[in-house]
N, C-alpha and C positions, 0 to 999 in steps of 0.2 A: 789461636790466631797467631801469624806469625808478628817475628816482632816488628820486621821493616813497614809489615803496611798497617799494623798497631801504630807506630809511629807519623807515617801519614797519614791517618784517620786522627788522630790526637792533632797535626796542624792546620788540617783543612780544618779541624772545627774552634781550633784559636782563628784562623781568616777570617774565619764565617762570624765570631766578635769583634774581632778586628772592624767589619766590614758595617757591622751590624751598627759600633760606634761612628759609624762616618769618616773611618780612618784606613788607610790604608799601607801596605807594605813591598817592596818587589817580590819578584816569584822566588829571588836565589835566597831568599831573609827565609822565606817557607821551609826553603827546602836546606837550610843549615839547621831551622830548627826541628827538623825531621831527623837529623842527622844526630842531633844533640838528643834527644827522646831517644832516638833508638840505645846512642851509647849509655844513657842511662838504664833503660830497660836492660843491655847487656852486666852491665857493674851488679846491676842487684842479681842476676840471675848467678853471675860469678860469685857472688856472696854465698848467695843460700848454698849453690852446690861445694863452697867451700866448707862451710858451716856441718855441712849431710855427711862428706870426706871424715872431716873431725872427727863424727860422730861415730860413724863405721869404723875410723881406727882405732878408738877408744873401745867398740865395741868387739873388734876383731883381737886386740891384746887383751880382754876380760878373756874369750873364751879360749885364748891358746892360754893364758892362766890356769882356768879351768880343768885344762883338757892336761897339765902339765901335773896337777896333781889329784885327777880323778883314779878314785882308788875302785 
């Protein structure tokens, strides 16, 4: 799923409690917090493929190690 309407399906369903309690919010509060959900869902995603990066560099200098003193 992509992530912008991940994110608008995650605040239509906070309205939908929102609404549920008897309370209510304007349409642009929805859609800031649409806004804020996605840049979260983005940060984490930055994370992990930072983490993955890491991992593959660490991976890639084992095996030019390797390959530096394969006899």
């Amino acid at each position: 799923m992509k992530r912008t309407q991940h994110a608008k399906e995650i605040a239509q369903r906070f309205r939908e409690l929102v609404e549920e309690a008897g309370d209510t919010l304007a349409d642009p509060h929805y859609d800031e917090l649409s806004l804020l959900i996605e840049a979260g869902i983005d940060t984490a995603l930055v994370e992990t493929l930072e983490k993955m990066a890491n991992k593959l560099d660490e991976l890639s200098h084992a095996v030019r190690h390797s390959a530096e003193f394969f006899d």
